[in-house]
C-alpha angles and dihedrals in degrees: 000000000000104000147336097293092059093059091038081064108039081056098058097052102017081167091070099050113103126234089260088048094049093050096049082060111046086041093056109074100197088056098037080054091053085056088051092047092068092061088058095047084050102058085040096055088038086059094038107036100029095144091045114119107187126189092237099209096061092039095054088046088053098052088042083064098048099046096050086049088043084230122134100036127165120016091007096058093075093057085067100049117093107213091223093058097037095059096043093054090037081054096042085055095045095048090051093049089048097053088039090061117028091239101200109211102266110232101036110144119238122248118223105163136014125209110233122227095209115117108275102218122135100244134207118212115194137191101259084055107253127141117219127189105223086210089059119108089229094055097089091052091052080040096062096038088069094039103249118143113215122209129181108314086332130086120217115213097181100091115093110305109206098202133005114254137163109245125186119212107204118185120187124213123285083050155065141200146215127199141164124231120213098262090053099258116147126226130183113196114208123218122305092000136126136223119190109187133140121276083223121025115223131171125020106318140053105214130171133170126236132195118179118000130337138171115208131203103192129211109223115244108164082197102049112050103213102229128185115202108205125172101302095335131081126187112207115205143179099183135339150080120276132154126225125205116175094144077139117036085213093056106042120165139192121181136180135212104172135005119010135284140198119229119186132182104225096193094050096022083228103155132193140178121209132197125212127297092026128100127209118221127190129241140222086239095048098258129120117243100205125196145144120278142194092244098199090078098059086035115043091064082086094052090057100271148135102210119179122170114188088333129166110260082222088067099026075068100030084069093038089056091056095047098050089028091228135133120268125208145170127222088178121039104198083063092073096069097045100122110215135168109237139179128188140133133260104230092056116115113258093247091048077054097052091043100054085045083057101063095052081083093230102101147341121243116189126194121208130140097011085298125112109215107199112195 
């Protein structure tokens, strides 16, 4: 635009100005804060003039002719602004500032974690495909057809196996699951994660697959090396307890709490081993990063617990969202990143949990309608 009278005309008639017109506008800030002045004008001519009844027409014309000349500022400037014309243009200008940025609504809260509305059973899945709940009544009989033994909230795999097949343990969230592999080697499967093994181990290596979080108690067998695939990372073992998280495949995490294991990155061939007490993370880059860790908190989930030391609050409720399967959102976002130490157990309500996390000072979490807001 050239001059005032440019813009004076582009107001009157915003519908008749071209895409290259608009944009010189709205690039230009002394003319754009022309535009927002009259907002301002507006909401002072609406206070100090509230019984005036203008015929809009003549008034915009008279303040058309005392802007161009640069006369009537000030006070007498509002006199001259019709409140009908100045809120659509005010509007008009908004709504292309608005289109021209993005602007995202302020004070939304942020979402870390969504409940899921699939059904939440721990699942078998056999060879001969079938899918079995383990919550079902019929799952002890289909059970027994294939020779696993079932205690209480483990299966047992080291009974007589008639044939090898791969099998797949699936847990949901709000549980978690044990079982024994036929070599005797313990598992504890952590909520919504899958483990896919043999029901029988032949040949040299004992391999099973992992997806989520899983705590292994090894058999020792110097001539089959015991080895968890899990996303790009294996763990190679003889004989030990470790536990595996890779809920997320950028924050992976292996962590050892007796004897020695071997991690190794299969896509960068990058290759660790770790003594007890460190964890390996891995890197962006491929690399492990190893150091030494506090292990109750990547052990005492399968005691029952919720462990925590010097934790985010945006994972201490990220976990609490998958075990109680509820939306998690924050109302403050600097609160996501508060680091706190937290116990609790597992089989708490989920009010009893927030309440306890309360106390600590740090933040408020409030439950209500199946949703956590964290402030």
């Amino acid at each position: 635009m050239k001059n005032k009278k440019d813009l004076l005309d582009a107001l009157d008639d915003p519908g008749s100005l071209s895409q290259e017109e608009l944009d010189a506008i709205l690039d230009d800030p002394k003319e754009l804060e022309d535009a927002r002045l009259l907002g301002d004008y507006r909401q002072a001519f609406a206070r100090r003039h509230a019984s005036l009844k203008p015929d809009v027409n003549k008034e915009w014309n008279n303040f058309r002719q005392s802007r161009i000349s640069g006369k009537n500022k000030g006070k007498q400037l509002w006199i001259g602004i019709s409140i009908g014309v100045a809120a659509s243009v005010l509007l008009f200008f908004s709504w292309q500032m608005f289109n021209r940025t993005s602007l995202v609504p302020v004070n939304q809260p942020i979402v870390a974690f969504t409940a899921s509305t699939q059904s939440q059973e721990v699942l078998l899945s056999t060879g001969d495909g079938r899918m079995v709940s383990l919550s079902a009544p019929q799952a002890d009989s289909l059970l027994r057809e294939t020779g696993i033994t079932r205690g209480d909230e483990e299966l047992d795999y080291q009974q007589t196996i008639r044939e090898t097949e791969i099998h797949t343990l699936t847990t949901p969230r709000c549980g978690a699951y044990q079982l024994r592999l036929a070599d005797g080697t313990q598992v504890w499967l952590n909520a919504e994660s899958r483990l896919k093994y043999p029901s029988r181990f032949t040949g040299e290596q004992r391999v099973v697959e992992l997806e989520g979080e899983g705590y292994f108690k090894v058999t020792p067998d110097s001539k089959r090396p015991f080895i968890v695939k899990s996303g790009d990372i294996t763990t190679e073992v003889l004989g030990t307890e470790f536990n595996v998280r890779t809920y997320v495949s950028n924050d992976s995490h292996v962590t050892l709490l007796k004897g020695s294991v071997k991690v190794k990155n299969v896509s960068s061939s990058s290759e660790v081993v770790i003594c007890p007490g460190e964890d390996a993370h891995l890197q962006g880059d491929g690399t492990f990063d190893v150091r030494e860790v506090d292990t109750d908190n990547y052990y005492l989930w399968t005691e029952g617990y919720f462990y925590f030391d010097n934790e985010t609050v945006v994972e201490i409720m990220r976990e609490l969202g998958r075990w109680y399967n509820i939306r998690v959102e924050f109302e403050n976002p600097q609160a996501m990143n508060y680091r706190l130490h937290f116990l609790a157990e597992r089989d708490q309500k989920i009010e009893e949990v927030l309440q306890l996390l309360n106390m600590l000072g740090k933040v408020q979490a409030t439950y209500e309608n199946n949703k956590i807001s964290v402030k």
